[in-house]
LOVEXLUM-466158 format. One record per residue (C-alpha): x, y, z; residue in three letters; residue number from 0. Coordinates in steps of 0.25 Angstrom, whole numbers, plus 2048, in hexadecimal, padded with zeros to 3 digits. Layout:
N
+-----+-----+-----+------+-----+
:  c1 :  c2 :  c3 : code : pos :
+-----+-----+-----+------+-----+
:   X :   Y :   Z :  ALA : NUM :
...
+-----+-----+-----+------+-----+
***
This chain:
262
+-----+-----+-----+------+-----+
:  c1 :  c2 :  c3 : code : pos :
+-----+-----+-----+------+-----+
: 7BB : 7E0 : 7F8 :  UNK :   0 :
: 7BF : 7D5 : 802 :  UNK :   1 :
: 7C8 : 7D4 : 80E :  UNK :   2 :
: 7D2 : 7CA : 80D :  UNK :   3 :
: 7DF : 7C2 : 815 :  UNK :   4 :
: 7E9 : 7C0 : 80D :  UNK :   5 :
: 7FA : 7BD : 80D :  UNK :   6 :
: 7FE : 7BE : 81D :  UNK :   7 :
: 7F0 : 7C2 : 820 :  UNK :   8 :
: 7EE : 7D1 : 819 :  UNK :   9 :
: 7E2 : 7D5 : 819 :  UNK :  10 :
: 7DF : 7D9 : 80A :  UNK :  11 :
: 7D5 : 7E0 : 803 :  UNK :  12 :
: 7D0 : 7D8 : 7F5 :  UNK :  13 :
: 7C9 : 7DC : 7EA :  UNK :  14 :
: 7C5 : 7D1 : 7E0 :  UNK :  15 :
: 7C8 : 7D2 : 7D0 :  UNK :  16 :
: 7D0 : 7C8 : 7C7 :  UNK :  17 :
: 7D9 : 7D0 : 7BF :  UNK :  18 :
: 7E7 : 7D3 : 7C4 :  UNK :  19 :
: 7E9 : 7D1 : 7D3 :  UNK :  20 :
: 7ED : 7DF : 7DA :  UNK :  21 :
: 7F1 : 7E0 : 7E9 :  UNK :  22 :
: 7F0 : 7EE : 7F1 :  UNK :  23 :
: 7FB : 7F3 : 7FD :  UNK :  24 :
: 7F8 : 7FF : 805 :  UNK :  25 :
: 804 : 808 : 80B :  UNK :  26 :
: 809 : 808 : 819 :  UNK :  27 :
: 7FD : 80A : 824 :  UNK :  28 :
: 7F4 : 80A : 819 :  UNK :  29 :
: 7E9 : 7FC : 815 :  UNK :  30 :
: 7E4 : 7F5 : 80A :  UNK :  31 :
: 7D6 : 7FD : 80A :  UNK :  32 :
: 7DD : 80A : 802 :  UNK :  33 :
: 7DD : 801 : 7F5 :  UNK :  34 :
: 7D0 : 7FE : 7F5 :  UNK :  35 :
: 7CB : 809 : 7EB :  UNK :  36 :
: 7D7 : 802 : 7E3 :  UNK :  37 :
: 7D3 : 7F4 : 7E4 :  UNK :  38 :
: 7C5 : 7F8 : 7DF :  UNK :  39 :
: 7CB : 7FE : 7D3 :  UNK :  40 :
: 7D3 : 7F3 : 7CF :  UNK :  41 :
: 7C7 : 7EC : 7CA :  UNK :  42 :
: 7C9 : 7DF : 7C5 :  UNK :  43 :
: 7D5 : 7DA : 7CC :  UNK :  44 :
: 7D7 : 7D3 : 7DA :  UNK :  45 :
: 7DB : 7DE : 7E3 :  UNK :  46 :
: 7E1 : 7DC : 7F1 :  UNK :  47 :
: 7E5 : 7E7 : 7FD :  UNK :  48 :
: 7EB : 7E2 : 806 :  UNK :  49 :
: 7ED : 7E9 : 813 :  UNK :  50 :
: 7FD : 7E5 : 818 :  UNK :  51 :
: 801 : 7E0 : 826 :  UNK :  52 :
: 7FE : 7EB : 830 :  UNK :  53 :
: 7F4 : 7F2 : 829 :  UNK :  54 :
: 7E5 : 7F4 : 828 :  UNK :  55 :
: 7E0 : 7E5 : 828 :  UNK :  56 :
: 7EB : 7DE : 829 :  UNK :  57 :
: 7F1 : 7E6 : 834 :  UNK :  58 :
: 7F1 : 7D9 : 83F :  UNK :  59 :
: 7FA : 7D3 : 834 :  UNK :  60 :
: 808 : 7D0 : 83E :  UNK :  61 :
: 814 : 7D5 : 836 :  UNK :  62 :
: 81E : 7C8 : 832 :  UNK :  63 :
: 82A : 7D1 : 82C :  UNK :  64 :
: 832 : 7DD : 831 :  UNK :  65 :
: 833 : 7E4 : 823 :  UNK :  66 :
: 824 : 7E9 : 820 :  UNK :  67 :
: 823 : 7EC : 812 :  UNK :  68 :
: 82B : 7E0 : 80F :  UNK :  69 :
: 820 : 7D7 : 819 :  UNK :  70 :
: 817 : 7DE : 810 :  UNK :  71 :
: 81B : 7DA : 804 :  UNK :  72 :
: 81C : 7CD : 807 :  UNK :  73 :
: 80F : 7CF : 80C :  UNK :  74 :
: 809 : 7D2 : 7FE :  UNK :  75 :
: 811 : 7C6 : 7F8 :  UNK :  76 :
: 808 : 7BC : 801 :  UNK :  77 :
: 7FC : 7C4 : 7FE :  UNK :  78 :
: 7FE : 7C2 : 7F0 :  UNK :  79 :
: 802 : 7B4 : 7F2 :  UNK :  80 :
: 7F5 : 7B2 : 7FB :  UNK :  81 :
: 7ED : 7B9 : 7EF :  UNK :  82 :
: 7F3 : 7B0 : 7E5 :  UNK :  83 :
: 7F6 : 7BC : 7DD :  UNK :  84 :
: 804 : 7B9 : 7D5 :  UNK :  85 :
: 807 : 7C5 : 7CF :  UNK :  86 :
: 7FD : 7D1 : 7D3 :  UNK :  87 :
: 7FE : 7E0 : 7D3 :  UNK :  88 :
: 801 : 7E5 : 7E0 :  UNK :  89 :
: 7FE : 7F4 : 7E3 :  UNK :  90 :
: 806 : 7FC : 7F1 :  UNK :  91 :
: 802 : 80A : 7F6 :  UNK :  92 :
: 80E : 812 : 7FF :  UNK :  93 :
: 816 : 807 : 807 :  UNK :  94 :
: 80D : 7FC : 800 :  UNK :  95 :
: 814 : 7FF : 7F5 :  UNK :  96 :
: 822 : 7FD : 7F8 :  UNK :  97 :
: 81C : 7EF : 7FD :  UNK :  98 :
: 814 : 7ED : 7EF :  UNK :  99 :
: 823 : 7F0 : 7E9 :  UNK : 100 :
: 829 : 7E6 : 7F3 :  UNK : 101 :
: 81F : 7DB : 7EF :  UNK : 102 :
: 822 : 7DF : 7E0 :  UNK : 103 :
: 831 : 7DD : 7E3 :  UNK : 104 :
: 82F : 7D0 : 7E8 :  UNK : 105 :
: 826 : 7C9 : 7DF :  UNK : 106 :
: 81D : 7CA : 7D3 :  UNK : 107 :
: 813 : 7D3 : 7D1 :  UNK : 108 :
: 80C : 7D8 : 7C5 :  UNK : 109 :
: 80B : 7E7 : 7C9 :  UNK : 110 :
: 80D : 7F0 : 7D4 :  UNK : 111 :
: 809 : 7FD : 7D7 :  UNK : 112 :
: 80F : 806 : 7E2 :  UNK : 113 :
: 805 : 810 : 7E6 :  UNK : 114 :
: 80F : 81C : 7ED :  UNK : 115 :
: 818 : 812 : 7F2 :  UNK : 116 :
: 821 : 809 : 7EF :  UNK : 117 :
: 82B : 811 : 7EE :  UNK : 118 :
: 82D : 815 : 7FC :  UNK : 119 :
: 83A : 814 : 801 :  UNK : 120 :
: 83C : 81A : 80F :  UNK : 121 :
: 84A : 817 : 810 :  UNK : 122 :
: 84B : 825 : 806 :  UNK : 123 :
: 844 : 82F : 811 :  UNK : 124 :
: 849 : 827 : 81E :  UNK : 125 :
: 854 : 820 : 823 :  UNK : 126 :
: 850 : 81B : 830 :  UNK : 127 :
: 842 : 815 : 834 :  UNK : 128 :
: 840 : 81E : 83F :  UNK : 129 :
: 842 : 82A : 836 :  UNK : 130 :
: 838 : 823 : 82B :  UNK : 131 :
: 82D : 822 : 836 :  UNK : 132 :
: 82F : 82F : 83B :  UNK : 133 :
: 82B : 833 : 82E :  UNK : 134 :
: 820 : 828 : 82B :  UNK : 135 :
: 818 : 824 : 838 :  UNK : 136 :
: 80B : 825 : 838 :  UNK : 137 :
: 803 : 82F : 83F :  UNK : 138 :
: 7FC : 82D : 84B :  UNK : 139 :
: 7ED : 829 : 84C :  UNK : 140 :
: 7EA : 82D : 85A :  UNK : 141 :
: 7DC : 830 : 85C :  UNK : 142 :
: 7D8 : 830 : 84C :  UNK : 143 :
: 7CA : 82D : 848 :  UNK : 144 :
: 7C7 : 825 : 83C :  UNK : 145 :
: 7BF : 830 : 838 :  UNK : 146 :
: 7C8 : 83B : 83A :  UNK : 147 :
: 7D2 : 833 : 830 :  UNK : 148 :
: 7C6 : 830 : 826 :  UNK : 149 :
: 7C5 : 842 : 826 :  UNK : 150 :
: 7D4 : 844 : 826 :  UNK : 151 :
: 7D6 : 83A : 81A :  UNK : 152 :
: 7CA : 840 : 813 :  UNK : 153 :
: 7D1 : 84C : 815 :  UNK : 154 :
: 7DE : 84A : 810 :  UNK : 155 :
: 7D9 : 840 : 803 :  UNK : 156 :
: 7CD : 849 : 7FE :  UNK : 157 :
: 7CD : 83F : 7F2 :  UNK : 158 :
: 7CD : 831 : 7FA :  UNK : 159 :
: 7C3 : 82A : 7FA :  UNK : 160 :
: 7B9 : 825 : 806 :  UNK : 161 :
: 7BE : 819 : 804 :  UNK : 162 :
: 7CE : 81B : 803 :  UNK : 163 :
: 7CC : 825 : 810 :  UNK : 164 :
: 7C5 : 818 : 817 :  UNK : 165 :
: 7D1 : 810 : 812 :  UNK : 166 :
: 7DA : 819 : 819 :  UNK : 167 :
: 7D2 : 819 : 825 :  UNK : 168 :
: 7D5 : 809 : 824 :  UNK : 169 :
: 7E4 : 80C : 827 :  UNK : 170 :
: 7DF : 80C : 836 :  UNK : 171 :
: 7D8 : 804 : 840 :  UNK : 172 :
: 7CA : 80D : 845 :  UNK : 173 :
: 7C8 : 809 : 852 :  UNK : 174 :
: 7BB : 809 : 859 :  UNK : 175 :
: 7BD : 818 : 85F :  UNK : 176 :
: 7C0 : 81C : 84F :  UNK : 177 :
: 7CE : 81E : 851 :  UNK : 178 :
: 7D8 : 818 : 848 :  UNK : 179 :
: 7E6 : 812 : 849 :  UNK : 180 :
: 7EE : 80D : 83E :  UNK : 181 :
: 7EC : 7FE : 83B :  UNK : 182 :
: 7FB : 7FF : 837 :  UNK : 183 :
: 803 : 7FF : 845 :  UNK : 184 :
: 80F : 809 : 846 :  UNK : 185 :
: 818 : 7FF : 849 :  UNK : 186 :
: 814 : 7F7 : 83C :  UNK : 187 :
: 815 : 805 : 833 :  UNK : 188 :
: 823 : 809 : 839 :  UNK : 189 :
: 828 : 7F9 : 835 :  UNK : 190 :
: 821 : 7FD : 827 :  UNK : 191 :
: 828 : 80C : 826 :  UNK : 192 :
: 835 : 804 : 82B :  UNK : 193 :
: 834 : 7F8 : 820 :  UNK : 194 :
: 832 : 804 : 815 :  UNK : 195 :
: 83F : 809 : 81A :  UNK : 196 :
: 845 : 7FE : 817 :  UNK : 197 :
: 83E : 7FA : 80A :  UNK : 198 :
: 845 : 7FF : 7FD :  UNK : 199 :
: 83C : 7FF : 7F0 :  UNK : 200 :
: 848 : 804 : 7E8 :  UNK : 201 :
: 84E : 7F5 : 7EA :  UNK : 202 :
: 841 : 7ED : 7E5 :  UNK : 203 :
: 83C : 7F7 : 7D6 :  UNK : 204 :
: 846 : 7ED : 7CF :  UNK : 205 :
: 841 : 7E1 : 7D5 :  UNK : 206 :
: 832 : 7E5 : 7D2 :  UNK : 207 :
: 82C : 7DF : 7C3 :  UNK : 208 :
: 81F : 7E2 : 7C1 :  UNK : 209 :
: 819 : 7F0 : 7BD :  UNK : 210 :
: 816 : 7FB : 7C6 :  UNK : 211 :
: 80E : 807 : 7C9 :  UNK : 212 :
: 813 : 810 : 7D1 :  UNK : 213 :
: 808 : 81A : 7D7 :  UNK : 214 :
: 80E : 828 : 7DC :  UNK : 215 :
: 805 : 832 : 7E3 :  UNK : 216 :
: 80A : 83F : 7E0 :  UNK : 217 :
: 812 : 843 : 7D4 :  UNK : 218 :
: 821 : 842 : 7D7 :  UNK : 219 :
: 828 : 837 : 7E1 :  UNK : 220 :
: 836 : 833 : 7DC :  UNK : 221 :
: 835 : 825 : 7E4 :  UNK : 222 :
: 82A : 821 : 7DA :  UNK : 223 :
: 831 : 826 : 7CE :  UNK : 224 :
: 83D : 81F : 7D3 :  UNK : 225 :
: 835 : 811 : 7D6 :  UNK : 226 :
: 82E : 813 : 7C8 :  UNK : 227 :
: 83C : 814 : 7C1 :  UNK : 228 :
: 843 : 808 : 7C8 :  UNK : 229 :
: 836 : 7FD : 7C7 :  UNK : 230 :
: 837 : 7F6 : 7BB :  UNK : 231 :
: 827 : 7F9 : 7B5 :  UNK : 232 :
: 822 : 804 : 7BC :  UNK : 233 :
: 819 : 811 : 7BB :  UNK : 234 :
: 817 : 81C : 7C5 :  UNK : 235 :
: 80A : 822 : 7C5 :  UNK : 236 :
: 808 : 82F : 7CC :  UNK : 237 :
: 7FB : 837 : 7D2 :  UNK : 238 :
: 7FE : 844 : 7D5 :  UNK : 239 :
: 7F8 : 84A : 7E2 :  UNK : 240 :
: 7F5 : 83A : 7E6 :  UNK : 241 :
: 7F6 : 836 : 7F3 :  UNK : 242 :
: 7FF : 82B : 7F9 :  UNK : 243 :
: 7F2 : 823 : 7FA :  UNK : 244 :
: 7F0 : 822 : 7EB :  UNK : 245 :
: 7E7 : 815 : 7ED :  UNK : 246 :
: 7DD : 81A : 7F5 :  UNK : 247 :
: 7DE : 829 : 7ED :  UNK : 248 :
: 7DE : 823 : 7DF :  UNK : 249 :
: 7D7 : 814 : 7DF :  UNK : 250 :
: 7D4 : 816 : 7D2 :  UNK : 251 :
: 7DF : 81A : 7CC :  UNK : 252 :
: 7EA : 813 : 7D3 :  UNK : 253 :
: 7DF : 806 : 7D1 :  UNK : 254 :
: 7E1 : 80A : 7C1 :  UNK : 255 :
: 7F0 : 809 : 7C1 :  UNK : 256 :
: 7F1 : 7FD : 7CB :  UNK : 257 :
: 7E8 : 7F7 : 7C0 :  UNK : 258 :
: 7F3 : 7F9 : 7B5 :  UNK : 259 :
: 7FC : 7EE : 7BC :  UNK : 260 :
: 7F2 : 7E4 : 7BB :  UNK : 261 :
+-----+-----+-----+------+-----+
***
């Protein structure tokens, strides 16, 4: 694995191969380290993460658009550019994947895969940005250690790995006293849940060509089902009892079906 600059200066993650070119996007407050499990599974094949403006790496990155998850996308159409990368299979987790569906939308790709998102559409649950963040803000990280969020994770994901926990951890800056604080400001993540708000998935499944997976964790989730009906090629997969993280839960698994868009 090698760290890497790439489209407006993200900071991506790249694992080398030369089969079908494959480009990871984390969820909101999340980084590029959770696909790492991923990328190695993908054997064969050129695999970037890229961690998106305001996050992990790349969080110095100055925003240059109001709407987020559009800046985002256009983001991923100059990291592909950047790449030389024509036509690659581009996989999102969470909010990453209504940005993956936005790029998909807008230009060629030869896959996509929505990993528990994608289909997120705020504007069902709320109807005012106040009443959305009231909802979604982040909790505080006063006085957190890195260690006592390394034990809580442990905790609550019995069946992560060492390496997915420490991904996590990755969402935050540890400073030198061991306390953390979330590379991703709260200002930048309220612009982001604001730019969800606005973002309507529903418009862009007709406009979307290539296949698509889409990865549900838990059984039933009428959003999915909806999006799999209205995109033109698509399959939902679903992993009971999984957990919103499905990447860094099942590397493996979600590496295996990734793999059939190539």
């Amino acid at each position: 694995m090698e760290v890497i600059t790439v489209g407006p200066g993200l900071a991506g993650r790249s694992f080398p191969g030369d089969g079908r070119p494959v480009l990871l996007v984390h969820g909101l407050s999340s980084n590029a380290r959770l696909w790492d499990g991923v990328a190695r599974h993908l054997d064969g094949h050129p695999v970037v993460a890229v961690d998106l403006r305001g996050h992990g790496l790349s969080a110095q990155v100055p925003d240059v658009e109001p709407d987020a998850t559009l800046a985002a996308a256009h983001d991923l159409a100059a990291v592909c550019d950047d790449l030389g990368w024509s036509a690659p299979v581009v996989a999102g987790q969470s909010w990453g994947g209504n940005v993956v569906l936005q790029l998909a939308a807008d230009r060629t790709l030869h896959g996509m895969a929505l990993v528990d998102g994608g289909w997120l559409q705020l504007s069902d649950r709320f109807t005012t940005i106040d009443d959305a963040w009231a909802v979604l803000a982040p909790p505080p990280f006063d006085g957190l250690t890195a260690e006592a969020l390394r034990a809580r994770l442990h905790t609550a994901h019995p069946d992560w790995s060492d390496e997915a926990v420490e991904a996590t951890v990755g969402n935050l800056q540890i400073h030198v006293d061991g306390t953390v604080t979330p590379w991703l400001t709260r200002e930048r993540h309220r612009a982001i849940v604001e730019s969800m708000l606005a973002h309507q998935p529903r418009e862009l499944y007709a406009r979307v060509e290539c296949p698509a997976l889409l990865l549900v964790a838990g059984e039933a989730n009428p959003a999915a089902a909806e999006a799999a009906a209205a995109l033109p090629r698509a399959e939902l997969v679903a992993f009971p009892g999984g957990d919103h993280d499905l990447h860094a839960q099942h590397p493996e698994e979600v590496a295996a079906l990734i793999k059939r868009l190539t």
